[in-house]
NUDREN-706107 format. One record per residue (C-alpha): y, x, z. Coordinates in Angstrom, 1 decimal. Each point is the difference from the previous one (the first is absolute). Layout:
<recs>
{y->Y | x->X | z->Z}
...
</recs>
This chain:
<recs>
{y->72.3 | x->53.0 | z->158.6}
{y->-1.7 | x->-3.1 | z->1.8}
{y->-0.8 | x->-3.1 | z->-2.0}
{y->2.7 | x->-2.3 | z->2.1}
{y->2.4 | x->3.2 | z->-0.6}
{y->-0.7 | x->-0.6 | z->-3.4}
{y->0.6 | x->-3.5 | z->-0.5}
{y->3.2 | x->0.9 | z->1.9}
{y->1.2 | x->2.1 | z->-2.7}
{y->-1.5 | x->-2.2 | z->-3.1}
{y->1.8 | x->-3.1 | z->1.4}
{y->3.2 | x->2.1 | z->0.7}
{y->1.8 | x->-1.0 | z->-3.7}
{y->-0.7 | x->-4.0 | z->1.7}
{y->1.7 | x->1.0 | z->2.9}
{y->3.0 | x->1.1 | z->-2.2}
{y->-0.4 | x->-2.4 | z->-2.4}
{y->0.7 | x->-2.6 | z->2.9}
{y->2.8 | x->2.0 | z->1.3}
{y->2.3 | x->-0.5 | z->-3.1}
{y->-1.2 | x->-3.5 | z->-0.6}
{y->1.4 | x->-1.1 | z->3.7}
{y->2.6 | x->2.8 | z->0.3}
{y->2.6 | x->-0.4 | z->2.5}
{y->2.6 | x->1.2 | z->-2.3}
{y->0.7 | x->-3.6 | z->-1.0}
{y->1.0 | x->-1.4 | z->3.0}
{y->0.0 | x->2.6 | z->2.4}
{y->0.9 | x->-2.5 | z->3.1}
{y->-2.8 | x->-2.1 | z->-1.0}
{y->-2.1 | x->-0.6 | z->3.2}
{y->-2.6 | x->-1.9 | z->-2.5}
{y->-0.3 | x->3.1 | z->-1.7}
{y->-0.5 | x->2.7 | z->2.6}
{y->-2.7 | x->-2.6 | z->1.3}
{y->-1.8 | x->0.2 | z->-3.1}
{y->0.1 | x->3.2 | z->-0.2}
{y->-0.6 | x->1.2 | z->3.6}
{y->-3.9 | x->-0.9 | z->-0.4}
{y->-0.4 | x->0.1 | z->-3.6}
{y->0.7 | x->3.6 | z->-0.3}
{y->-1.4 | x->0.9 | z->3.9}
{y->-2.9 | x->1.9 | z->-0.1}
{y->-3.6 | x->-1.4 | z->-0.4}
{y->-3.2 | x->0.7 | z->-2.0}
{y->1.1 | x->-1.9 | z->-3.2}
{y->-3.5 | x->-0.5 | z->-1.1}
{y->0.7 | x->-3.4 | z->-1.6}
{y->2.3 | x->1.9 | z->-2.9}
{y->-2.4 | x->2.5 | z->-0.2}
{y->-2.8 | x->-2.2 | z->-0.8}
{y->2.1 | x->-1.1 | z->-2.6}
{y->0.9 | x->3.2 | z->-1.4}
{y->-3.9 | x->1.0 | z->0.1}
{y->-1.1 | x->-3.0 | z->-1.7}
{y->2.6 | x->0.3 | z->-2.9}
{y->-1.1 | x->3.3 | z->-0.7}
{y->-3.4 | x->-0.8 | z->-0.1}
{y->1.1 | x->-2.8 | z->-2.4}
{y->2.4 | x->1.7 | z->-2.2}
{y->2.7 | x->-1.8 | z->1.1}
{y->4.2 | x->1.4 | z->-0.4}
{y->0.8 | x->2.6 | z->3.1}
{y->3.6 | x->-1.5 | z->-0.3}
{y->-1.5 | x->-3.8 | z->0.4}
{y->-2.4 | x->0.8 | z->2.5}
{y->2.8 | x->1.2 | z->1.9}
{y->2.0 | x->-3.0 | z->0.5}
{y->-2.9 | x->-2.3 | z->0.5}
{y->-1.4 | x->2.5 | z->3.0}
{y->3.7 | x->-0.9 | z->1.2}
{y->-0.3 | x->-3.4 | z->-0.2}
{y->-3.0 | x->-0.3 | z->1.9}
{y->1.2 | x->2.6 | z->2.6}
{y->3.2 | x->-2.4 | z->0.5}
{y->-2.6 | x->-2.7 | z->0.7}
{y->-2.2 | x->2.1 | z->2.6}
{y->3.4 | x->1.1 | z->1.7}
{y->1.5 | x->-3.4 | z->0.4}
{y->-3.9 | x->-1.2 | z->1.2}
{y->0.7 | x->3.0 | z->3.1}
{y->3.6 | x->-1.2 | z->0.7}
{y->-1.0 | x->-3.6 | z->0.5}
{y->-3.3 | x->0.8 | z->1.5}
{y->1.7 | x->1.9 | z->2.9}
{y->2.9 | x->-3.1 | z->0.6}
{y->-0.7 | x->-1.4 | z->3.6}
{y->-1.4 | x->-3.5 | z->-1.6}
{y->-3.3 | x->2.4 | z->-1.3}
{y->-0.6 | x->3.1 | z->1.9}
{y->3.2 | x->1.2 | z->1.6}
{y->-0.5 | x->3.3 | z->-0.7}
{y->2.9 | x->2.3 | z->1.0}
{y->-1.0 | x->3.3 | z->-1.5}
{y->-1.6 | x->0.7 | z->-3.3}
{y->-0.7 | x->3.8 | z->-1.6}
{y->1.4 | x->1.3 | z->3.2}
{y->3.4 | x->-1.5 | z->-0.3}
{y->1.8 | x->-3.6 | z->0.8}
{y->-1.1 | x->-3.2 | z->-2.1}
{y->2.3 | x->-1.5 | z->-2.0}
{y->0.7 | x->-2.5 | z->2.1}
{y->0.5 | x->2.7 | z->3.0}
{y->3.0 | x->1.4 | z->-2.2}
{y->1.4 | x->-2.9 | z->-1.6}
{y->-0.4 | x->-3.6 | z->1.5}
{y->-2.5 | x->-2.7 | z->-1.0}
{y->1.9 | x->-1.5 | z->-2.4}
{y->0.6 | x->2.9 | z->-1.6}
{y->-3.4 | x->1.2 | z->-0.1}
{y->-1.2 | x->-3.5 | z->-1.2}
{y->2.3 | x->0.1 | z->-2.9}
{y->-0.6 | x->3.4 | z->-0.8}
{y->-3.7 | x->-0.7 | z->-0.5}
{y->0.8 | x->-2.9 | z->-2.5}
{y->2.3 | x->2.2 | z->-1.6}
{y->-2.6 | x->2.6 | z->-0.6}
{y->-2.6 | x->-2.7 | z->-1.5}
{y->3.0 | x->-1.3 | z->-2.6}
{y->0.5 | x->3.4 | z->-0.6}
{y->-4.0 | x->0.7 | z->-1.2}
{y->0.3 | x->-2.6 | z->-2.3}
{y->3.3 | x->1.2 | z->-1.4}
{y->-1.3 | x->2.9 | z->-0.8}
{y->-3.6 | x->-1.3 | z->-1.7}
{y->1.2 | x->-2.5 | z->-2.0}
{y->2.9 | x->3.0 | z->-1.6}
{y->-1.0 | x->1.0 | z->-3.3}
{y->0.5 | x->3.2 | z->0.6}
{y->-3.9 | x->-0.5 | z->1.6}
{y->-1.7 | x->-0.5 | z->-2.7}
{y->0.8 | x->-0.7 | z->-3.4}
{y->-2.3 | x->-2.8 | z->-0.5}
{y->1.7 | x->-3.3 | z->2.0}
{y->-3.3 | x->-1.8 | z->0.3}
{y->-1.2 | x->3.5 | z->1.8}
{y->3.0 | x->-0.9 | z->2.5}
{y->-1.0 | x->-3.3 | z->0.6}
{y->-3.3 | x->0.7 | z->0.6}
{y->0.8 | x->2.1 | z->2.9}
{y->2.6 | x->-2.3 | z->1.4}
{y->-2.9 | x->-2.7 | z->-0.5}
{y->-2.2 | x->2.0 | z->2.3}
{y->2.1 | x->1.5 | z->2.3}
{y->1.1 | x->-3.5 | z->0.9}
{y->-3.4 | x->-1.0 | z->0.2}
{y->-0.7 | x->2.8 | z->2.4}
{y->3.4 | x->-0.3 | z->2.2}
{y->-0.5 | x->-3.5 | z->0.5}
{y->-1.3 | x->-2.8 | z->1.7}
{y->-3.8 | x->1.0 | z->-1.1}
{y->0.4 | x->4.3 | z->0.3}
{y->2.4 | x->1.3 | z->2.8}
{y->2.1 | x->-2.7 | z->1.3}
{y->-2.9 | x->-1.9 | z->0.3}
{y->-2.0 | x->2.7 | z->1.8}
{y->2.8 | x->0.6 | z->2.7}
{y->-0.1 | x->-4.2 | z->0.7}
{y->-4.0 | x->0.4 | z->0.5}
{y->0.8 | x->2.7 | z->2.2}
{y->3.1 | x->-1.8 | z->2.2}
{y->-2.6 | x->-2.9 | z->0.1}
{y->-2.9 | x->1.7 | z->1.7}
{y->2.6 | x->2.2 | z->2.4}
{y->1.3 | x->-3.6 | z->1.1}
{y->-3.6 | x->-1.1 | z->0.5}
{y->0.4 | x->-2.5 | z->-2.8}
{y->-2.6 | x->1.1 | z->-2.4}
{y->-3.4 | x->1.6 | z->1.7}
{y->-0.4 | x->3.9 | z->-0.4}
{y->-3.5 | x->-0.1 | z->-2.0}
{y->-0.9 | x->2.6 | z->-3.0}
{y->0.6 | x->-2.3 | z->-2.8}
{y->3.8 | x->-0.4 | z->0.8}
{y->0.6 | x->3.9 | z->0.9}
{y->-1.6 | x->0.9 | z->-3.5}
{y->1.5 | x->-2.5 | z->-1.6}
{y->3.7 | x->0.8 | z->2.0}
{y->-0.4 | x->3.5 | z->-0.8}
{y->-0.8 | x->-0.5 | z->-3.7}
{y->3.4 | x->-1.9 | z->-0.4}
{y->2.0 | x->2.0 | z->2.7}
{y->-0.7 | x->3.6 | z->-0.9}
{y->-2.2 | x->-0.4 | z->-2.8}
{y->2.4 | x->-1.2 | z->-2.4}
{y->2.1 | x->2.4 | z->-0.3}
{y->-2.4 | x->2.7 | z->-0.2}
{y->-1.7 | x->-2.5 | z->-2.9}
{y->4.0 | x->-0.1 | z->-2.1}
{y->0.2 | x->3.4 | z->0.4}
{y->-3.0 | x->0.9 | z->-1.6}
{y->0.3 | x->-2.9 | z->-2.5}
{y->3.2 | x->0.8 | z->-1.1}
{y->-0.9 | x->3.4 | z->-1.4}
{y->-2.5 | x->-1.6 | z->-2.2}
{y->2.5 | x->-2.7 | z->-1.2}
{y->2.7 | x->3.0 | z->-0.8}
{y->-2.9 | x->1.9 | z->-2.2}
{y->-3.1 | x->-0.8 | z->-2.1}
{y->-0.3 | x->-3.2 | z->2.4}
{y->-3.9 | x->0.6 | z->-1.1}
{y->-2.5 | x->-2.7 | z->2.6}
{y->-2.3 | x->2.5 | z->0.4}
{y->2.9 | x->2.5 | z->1.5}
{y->2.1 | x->-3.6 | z->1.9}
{y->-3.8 | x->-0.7 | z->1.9}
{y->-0.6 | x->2.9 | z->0.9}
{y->3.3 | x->0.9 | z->1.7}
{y->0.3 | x->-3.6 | z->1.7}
{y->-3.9 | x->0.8 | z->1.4}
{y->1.8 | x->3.3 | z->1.7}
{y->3.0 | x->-1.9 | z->1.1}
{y->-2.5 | x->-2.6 | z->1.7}
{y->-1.9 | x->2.8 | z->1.4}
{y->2.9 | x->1.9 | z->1.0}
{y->2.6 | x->-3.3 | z->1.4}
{y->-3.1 | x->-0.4 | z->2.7}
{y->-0.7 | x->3.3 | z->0.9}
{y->3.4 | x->0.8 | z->0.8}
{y->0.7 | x->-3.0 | z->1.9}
{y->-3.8 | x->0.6 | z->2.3}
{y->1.5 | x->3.7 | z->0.8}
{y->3.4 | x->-1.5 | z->1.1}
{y->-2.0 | x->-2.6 | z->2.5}
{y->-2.7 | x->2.5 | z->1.0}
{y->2.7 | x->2.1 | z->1.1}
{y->2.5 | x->-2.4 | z->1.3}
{y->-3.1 | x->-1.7 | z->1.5}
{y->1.1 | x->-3.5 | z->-1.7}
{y->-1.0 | x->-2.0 | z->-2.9}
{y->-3.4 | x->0.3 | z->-1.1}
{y->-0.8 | x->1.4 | z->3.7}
{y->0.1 | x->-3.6 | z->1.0}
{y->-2.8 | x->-1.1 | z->-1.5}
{y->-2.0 | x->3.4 | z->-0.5}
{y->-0.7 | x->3.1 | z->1.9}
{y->1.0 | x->3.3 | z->-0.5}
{y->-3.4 | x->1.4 | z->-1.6}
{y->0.4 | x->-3.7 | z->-2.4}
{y->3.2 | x->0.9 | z->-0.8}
{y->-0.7 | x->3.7 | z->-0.8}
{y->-3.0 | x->-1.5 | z->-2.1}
{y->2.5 | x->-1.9 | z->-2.1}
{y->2.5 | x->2.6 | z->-0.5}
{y->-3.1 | x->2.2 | z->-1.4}
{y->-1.3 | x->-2.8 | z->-2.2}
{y->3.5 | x->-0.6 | z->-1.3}
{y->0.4 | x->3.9 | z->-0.7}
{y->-3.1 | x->0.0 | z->-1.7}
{y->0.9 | x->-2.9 | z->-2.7}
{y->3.6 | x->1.5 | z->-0.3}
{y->-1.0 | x->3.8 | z->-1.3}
{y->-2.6 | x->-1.6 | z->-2.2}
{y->2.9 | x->-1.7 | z->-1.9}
{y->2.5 | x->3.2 | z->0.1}
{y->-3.0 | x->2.0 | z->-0.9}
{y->-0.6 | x->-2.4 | z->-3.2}
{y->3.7 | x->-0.2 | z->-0.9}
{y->-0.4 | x->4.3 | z->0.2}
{y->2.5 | x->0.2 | z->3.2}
{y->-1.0 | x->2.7 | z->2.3}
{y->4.0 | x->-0.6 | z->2.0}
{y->-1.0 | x->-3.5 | z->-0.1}
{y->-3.2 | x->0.9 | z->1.9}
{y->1.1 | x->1.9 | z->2.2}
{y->2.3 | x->-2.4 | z->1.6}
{y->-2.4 | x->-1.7 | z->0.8}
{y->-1.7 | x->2.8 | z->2.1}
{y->3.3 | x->0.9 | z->1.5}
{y->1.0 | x->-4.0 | z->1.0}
{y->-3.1 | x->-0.7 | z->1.9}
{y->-0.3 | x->2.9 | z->2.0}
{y->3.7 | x->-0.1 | z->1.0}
{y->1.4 | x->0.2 | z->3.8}
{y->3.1 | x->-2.2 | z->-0.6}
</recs>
């Protein structure tokens, strides 16, 4: 079985998870809901629970914790994708070969559905069925705030709409530094939160938020050297390639310290990927 198979099948009990948490057996003519659920549970590469999975079993964290707190952060990604493909960002129609949300539903729908999805994370989170330990909970709603907001994603995507209006320049310093908060900081909670659930031991917490770095650019240079966007403003091709190698490099180092060979592989299978 392939690595991506793989995560496929660890992240599977999420996916489930997810589906009774927002089951349509509530309300079952609930347009809301069947939003929700229509790209939360479509298909995808659900890397971002895995990450959290992987790091809470490096750091001895609860299965059944890890669990809902690779939810959470799934619900987060998922609204990001329904939002990011509204006409007002990139008016994407199609996404993992079927209709956006937006394409299915309406705008308002979709728009709603998204926030929905975000209340929904922190519902879940702050539960004490997530961890025993409330300070434990609040530490993670503390950070994945931190990294949702103003100064992680959301503030990524506004660097971004600024330089596609011509409002900010396109220069190297902004595309690292929109990356790092766009992409990155999710990858960065994910990792994180493992940690947090377990031994929560620094040595462990640097060590997987050095991979996340690593990994958060990497992925985000193999999207725009394929899509030919991005960092392909500002570098060429062989530059780009360069980075993605460097990137590689500095991400197995930490997987190989933390004693991750799946970890490390992902990284080989992410930057030589065709789409």
């Amino acid at each position: 079985m392939s690595l991506l198979n793989k995560i496929l099948d660890q992240t599977k009990p999420v996916k489930d998870f997810l589906d009774k948490e927002i089951s349509e057996n509530i309300y079952p003519d609930n347009n809301l809901i069947k939003s929700m659920r229509y790209t939360l549970l479509a298909d995808g590469k659900r890397l971002r629970p895995w990450l959290v999975l992987t790091s809470a079993e490096i750091c001895g964290a609860k299965y059944e914790d890890a669990i809902r707190v690779a939810g959470a952060i799934e619900c987060i990604h998922r609204y990001s994708l329904i939002h990011d493909d509204l006409p007002c960002f990139d008016d994407d129609k199609e996404r993992w070969g079927i209709p956006t949300n937006h394409m299915i539903f309406n705008e308002n729908t979709a728009i709603i559905a998204g926030d929905s999805l975000q209340s929904k994370a922190f519902e879940i989170i702050s539960n004490e069925k997530t961890h025993k330990d409330p300070s434990t909970r609040c530490k993670l709603i503390n950070l994945l705030s931190n990294y949702i907001g103003h100064l992680g994603m959301c503030g990524g995507q506004e660097i971004d709409t600024q330089m596609e209006q011509g409002k900010l320049p396109i220069t190297e310093d902004l595309m690292v530094r929109n990356q790092i908060m766009k992409t990155g900081a999710l990858f960065k909670f994910s990792c994180s939160a493992g940690c947090l659930l377990g031994d929560n031991s620094p040595k462990k917490l640097e060590l997987l938020e050095k991979y996340a770095y690593h990994l958060g650019l990497l992925f985000q240079m193999t999207d725009d050297l394929l899509d030919k966007d991005g960092f392909m403003h500002i570098w060429t091709s062989e530059k780009l390639r360069s980075e993605i190698e460097k990137h590689s490099i500095e991400a197995q180092n930490s997987a190989r310290e933390l004693g991750s060979e799946e970890m490390y592989s992902l990284i080989e299978i992410l930057k030589k990927r065709t789409y």
